[in-house]
N, C-alpha and C positions, 0 to 999 in steps of 0.2 A: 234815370237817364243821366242826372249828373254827377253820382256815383262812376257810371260807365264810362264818360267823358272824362273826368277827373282820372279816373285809373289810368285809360289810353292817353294820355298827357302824360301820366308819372312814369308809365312804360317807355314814350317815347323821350322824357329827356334821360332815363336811366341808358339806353342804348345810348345816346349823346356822349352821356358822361363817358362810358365807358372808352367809344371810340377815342372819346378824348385822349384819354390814359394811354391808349395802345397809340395813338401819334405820339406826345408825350416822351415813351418810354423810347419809340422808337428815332427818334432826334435823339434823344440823351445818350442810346446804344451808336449813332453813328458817331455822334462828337467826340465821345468816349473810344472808340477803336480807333486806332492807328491806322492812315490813307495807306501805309507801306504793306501795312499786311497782307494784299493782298496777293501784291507786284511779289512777295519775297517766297510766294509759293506758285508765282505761274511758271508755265510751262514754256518753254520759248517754243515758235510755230516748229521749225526746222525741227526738230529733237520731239514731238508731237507726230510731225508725217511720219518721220522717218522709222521712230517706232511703231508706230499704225504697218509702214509698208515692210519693216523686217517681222511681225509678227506672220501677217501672211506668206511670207516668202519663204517662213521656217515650216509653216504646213505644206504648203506648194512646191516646193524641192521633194519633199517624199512621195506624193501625187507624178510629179513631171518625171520621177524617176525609171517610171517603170516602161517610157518609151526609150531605146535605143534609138538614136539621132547621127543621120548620116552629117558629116559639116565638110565634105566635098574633100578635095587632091589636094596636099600642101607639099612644096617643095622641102626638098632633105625629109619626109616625112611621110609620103604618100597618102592613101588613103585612111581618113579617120571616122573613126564611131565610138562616136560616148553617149552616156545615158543623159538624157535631158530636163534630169535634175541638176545636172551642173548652172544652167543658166541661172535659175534661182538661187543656185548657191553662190555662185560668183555676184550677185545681187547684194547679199547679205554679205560678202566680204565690204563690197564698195560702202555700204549704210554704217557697216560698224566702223571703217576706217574714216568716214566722213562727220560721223558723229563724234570719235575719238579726238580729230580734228577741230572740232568745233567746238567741243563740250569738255574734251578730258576723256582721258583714258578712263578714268574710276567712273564715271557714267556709261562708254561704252562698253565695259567691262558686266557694268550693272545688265546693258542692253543684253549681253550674250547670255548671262545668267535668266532673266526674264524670260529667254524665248524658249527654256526647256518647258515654260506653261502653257505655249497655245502647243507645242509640239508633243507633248505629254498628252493633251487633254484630246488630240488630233488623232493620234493613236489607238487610244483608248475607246473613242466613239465609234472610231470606223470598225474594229474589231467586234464592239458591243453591234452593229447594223449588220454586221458580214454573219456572226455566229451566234445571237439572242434575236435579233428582230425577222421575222418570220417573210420571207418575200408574199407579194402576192400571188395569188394563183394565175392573173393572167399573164405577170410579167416575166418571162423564161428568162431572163439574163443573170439570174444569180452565178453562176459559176464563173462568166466572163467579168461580174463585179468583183469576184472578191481575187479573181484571177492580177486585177488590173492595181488595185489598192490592198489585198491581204496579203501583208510580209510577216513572215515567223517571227519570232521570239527572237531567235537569234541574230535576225537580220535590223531588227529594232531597237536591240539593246547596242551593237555595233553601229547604228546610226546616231542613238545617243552620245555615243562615246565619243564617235569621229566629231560630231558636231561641235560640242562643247571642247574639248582641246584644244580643234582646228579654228574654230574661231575664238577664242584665249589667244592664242599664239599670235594671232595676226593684229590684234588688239597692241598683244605684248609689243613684240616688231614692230609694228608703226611707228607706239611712243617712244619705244627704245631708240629709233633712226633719228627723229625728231632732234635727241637731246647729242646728238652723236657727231662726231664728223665728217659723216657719209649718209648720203642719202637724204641732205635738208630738204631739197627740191621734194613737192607733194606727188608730184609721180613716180618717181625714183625709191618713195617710202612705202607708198601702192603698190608699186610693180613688185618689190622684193617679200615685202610682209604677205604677198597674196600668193609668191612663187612656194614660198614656206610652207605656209601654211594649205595651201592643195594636196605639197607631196605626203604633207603628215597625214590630212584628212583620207585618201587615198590609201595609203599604207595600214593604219589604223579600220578602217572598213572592212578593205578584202582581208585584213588577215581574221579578223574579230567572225567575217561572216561563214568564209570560204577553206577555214583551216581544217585540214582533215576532210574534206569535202570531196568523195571520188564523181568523176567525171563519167559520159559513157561508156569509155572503155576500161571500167573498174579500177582507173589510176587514180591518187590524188591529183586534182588541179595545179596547174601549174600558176601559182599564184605570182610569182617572180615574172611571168610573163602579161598577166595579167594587169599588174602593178605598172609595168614598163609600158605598157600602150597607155592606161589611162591616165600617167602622169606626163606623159609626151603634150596627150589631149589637153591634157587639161593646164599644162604651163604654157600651152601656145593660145590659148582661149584667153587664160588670163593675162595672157603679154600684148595682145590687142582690144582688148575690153578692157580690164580695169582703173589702168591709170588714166584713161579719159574720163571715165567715169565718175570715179571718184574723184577728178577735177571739177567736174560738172556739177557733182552733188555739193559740195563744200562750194562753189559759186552758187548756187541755189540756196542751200543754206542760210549763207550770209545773205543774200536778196531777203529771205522771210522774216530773218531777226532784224532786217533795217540798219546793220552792219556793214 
């Protein structure tokens, strides 16, 4: 018995010791690290949401695409309809121009680069669910699923392309206005970098998608016609949406950073 007692004693101050050591070690490791190090790798909040909210709005733009969207009678312009991937896309101009703003170009420049990964990987999955994963037997909606999310080769690689470009340029534009004679004001740098960069993403799309493409009366599309409605759409969309917005964002911004 006092064998057994003695032991469970030298068990329990070895555990002692030991814990000792590991507080010990662990004081020595805090005093020893620099308070700065931590601050010199955080993430400020704004530039945290904001990439959070352009990662999704890069998968959700080719989802919202595949509705046509009536946006009612506009004077000098009539009746308009675009696809309602634009709203998301005009999202992702306002975040990268706001982050540009806030952060630096060579950050939101990094941001536009980053998003070819959840938009890549977005791609990728849904094709692998549309044409490897087996529907079920009770669920008949396969055809209207892949109807609604499956876009060809061709129409994917031209998304790619417009994407990254179109949001490059508007990136470019912003900082470029910025340092310029024109265009200081944050709306005025907004309104122009988002007029740009529409007409490119636009021009680059239908032609990358729809070139050589016969319609149903065995014509090529008329793509020049094509072009001209949806950048009509799409520079009046962006001339009442984004330079509020991207006012709004950059005062949001600044609120989260304590700036």
């Amino acid at each position: 018995m006092r064998v057994a007692a003695s032991s469970g004693k030298g068990l329990r101050h070895g555990v002692k010791a030991i814990w000792r050591a590991v507080k010990m070690r662990y004081r020595h490791l805090m005093k020893t690290t620099p308070s700065s190090a931590p601050a010199a790798h955080a993430v400020p909040p704004s530039l945290f949401l904001y990439a959070l909210l352009y990662g999704g709005m890069v998968v959700l733009a080719g989802v919202l695409g595949a509705k046509l969207a009536d946006v009612g009678t506009w004077p000098l312009i009539g009746r308009m309809t675009v696809e309602s991937g634009i709203f998301a896309f005009l999202l992702l101009v306002v975040m990268s121009s706001a982050v540009s703003e806030l952060h630096g170009a060579a950050v939101a420049q990094r941001l536009v680069r980053f998003g070819f990964i959840p938009l890549i990987v977005s791609m990728v999955l849904i094709r692998t669910v549309i044409d490897v994963v087996p529907p079920a037997q009770i669920w008949a909606n396969q055809s209207q699923f892949a109807l609604i999310l499956g876009q060809g080769a061709r129409m994917q690689f031209a998304g790619l392309c417009s994407y990254g470009l179109s949001q490059t340029l508007n990136v470019t534009v912003f900082a470029w206005l910025a340092g310029s004679g024109i265009g200081r004001r944050l709306v005025v740098r907004a309104w122009l970098a988002s007029l740009l960069s529409q007409m490119v993403d636009t021009v680059i799309f239908i032609t990358l998608s729809f070139w050589g493409v016969a319609g149903a009366d065995g014509h090529p599309l008329p793509l020049a016609v094509m072009m001209g409605s949806q950048i009509v759409a799409k520079l009046a969309l962006s001339t009442v949406m984004v330079p509020m917005l991207v006012w709004l964002a950059v005062r949001l911004g600044r609120w989260l950073d304590g700036l």
